[in-house]
N, C-alpha and C positions, 0 to 999 in steps of 0.2 A: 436525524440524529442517529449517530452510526452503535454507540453503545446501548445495551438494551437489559442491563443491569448492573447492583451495584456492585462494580471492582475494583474499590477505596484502596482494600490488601486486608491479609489477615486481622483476625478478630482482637479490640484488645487485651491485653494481657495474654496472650498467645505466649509460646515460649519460642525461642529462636529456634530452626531447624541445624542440627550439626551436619550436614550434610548438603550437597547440594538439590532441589527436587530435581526426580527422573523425570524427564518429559516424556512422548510419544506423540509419534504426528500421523494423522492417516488419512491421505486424501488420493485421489485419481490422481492429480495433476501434478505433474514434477515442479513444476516452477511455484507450485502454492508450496509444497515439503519444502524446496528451497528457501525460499522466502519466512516461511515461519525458524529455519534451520538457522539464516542468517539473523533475523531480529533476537533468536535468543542466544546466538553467540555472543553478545558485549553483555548477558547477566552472568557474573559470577556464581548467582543463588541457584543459575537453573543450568540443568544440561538436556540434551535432546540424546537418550541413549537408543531412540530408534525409530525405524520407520515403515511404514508401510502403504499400498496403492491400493486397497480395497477392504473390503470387512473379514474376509477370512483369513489373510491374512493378519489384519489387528488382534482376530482372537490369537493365532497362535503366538504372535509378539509381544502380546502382554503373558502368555503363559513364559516366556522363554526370558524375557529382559525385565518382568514386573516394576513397569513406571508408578508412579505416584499418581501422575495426572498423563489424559491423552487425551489430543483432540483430535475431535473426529470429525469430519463429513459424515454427510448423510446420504446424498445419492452418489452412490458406486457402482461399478461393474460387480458380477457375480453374487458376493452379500455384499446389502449398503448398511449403512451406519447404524438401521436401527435395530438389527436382525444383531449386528455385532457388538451394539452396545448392551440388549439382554444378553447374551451369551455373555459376556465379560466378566457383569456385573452379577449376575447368579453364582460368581465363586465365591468363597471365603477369601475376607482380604484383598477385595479387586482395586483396581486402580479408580480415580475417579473420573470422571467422563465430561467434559464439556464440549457440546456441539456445538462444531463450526456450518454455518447458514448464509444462503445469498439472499432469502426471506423472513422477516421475523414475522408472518404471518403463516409460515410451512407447517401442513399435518405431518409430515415426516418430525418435527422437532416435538410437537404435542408426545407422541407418539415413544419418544426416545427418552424423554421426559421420564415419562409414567415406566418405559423399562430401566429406569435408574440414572439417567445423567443428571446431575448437578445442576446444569445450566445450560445456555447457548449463546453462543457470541454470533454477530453478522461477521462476515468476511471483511468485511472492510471497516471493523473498527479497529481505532488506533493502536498503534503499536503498543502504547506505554500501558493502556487497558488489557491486552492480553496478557502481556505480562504478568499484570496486578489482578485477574483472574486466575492465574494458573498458581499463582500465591496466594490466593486465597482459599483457594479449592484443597492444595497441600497441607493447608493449616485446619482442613476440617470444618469449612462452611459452603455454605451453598453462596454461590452466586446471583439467584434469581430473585424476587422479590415476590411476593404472592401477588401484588397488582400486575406485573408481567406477567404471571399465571392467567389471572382473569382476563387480559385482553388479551391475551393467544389463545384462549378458549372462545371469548366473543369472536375472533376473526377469524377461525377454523371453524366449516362447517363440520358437527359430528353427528352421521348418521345413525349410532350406535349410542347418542346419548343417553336413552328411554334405560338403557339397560344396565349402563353405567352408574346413572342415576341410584336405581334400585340395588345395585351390589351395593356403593359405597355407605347407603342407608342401612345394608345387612351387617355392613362392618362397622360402624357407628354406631348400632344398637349394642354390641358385643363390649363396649368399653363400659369401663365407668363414668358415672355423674363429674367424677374429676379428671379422669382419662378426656373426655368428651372437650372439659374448661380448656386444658390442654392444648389439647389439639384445633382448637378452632383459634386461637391464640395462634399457634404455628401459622394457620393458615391465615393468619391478618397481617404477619411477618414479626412479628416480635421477638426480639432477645431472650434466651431465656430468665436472665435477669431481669428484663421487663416484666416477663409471666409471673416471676419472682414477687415483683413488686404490685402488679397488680390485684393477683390472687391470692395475695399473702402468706407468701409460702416459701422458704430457703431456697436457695440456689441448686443447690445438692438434687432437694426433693422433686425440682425441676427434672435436670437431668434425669432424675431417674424412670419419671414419667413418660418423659422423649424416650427415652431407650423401652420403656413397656410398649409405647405404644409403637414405634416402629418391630419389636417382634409380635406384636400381637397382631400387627394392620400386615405383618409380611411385607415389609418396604423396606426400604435403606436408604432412605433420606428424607431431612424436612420437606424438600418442594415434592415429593411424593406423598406425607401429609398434606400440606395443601393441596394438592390435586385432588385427594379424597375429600379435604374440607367443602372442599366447591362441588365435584360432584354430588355430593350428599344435601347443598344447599343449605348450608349452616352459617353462610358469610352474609 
């Protein structure tokens, strides 16, 4: 199965975008830019305002054309994808980052993960799914599911696990007893309206939780909460 998350489309009640999303494409290969340049010619929602052949390059193209959303490759010449997707994503306001992959079992995507991508698509899922990823992703949600988290973690060996371990515990002690309900919620994959209704709490108070706890944990994104959920062993 070539998709390897869900990319239904934005969340609902999302508001329409007045605009069309900025795309960004960055890989080695001419004929993959191309290829992605063509499938998102026939969306009127989407435009591909630029491109690029390696990771230093994508930094300075997201500094110069600020897309919405860019996908990226991972193994490049020069910097690969994941050197360029921290760099990207350490600005204010960055673009959001979906890794493109010929493995859904590659430590380069773990990796890219945890410096703030969204998600990752295989290369060869369907056209109508990138699409419906890259619409999702502009609409302000993550793509990945925390069970796709946990099985790219079972299939990635991590030598450095012992010590990951032990941070995400030092950062999980730092929360509160309600930060903590929170956050382990995230990492089960739940709406925040779900948390809402689970934990008995407004929707708002949700939110506002998510937002403590991504600047207290220093992330910027849900599946980066997950990532620590699971490290920390709380799932």
């Amino acid at each position: 199965m070539a998709a390897v998350a869900d990319v239904s489309g934005p969340p609902a009640g999302s508001e329409p975008r007045r605009r069309p999303i900025r795309l960004a494409v960055v890989d080695d290969d001419p004929l993959v830019r191309a290829g992605l340049r063509i499938l998102v010619g026939g969306s009127p929602d989407i435009e591909v305002v630029a491109e690029a052949a390696d990771g230093a390059q994508a930094v300075s193209m997201a500094q110069a054309h600020w897309p919405d959303v860019i996908l990226m490759d991972v193994r490049m010449p020069r910097l690969d994808g994941l050197v360029a997707t921290r760099r990207i994503r350490s600005r204010p306001g960055a673009p959001e980052i979906i890794v493109l992959t010929t493995f859904n079992a590659d430590e380069y995507v773990l990796d890219a993960l945890r410096g703030g991508a969204c998600g990752f698509l295989l290369k060869d899922t369907p056209p109508r799914e990138i699409l419906a990823a890259v619409r999702t992703v502009a609409a302000g949600a993550a793509i990945l599911s925390p069970a796709v988290v946990r099985r790219l973690i079972d299939h990635v060996a991590d030598p450095v696990a012992g010590s990951r371990r032990a941070r995400a515990r030092d950062q999980v002690a730092a929360l509160t007893e309600r930060e903590r309900d929170v956050a382990v919620r995230v990492g089960q994959g739940l709406s925040n309206a779900e948390i809402a209704a689970t934990l008995g709490l407004g929707v708002p108070t949700v939110k506002g939780h998510v937002s403590r706890l991504l600047a207290k944990l220093g992330l910027n994104n849900r599946v980066q909460i997950a990532l620590v959920v699971h490290d920390a062993e709380l799932l």
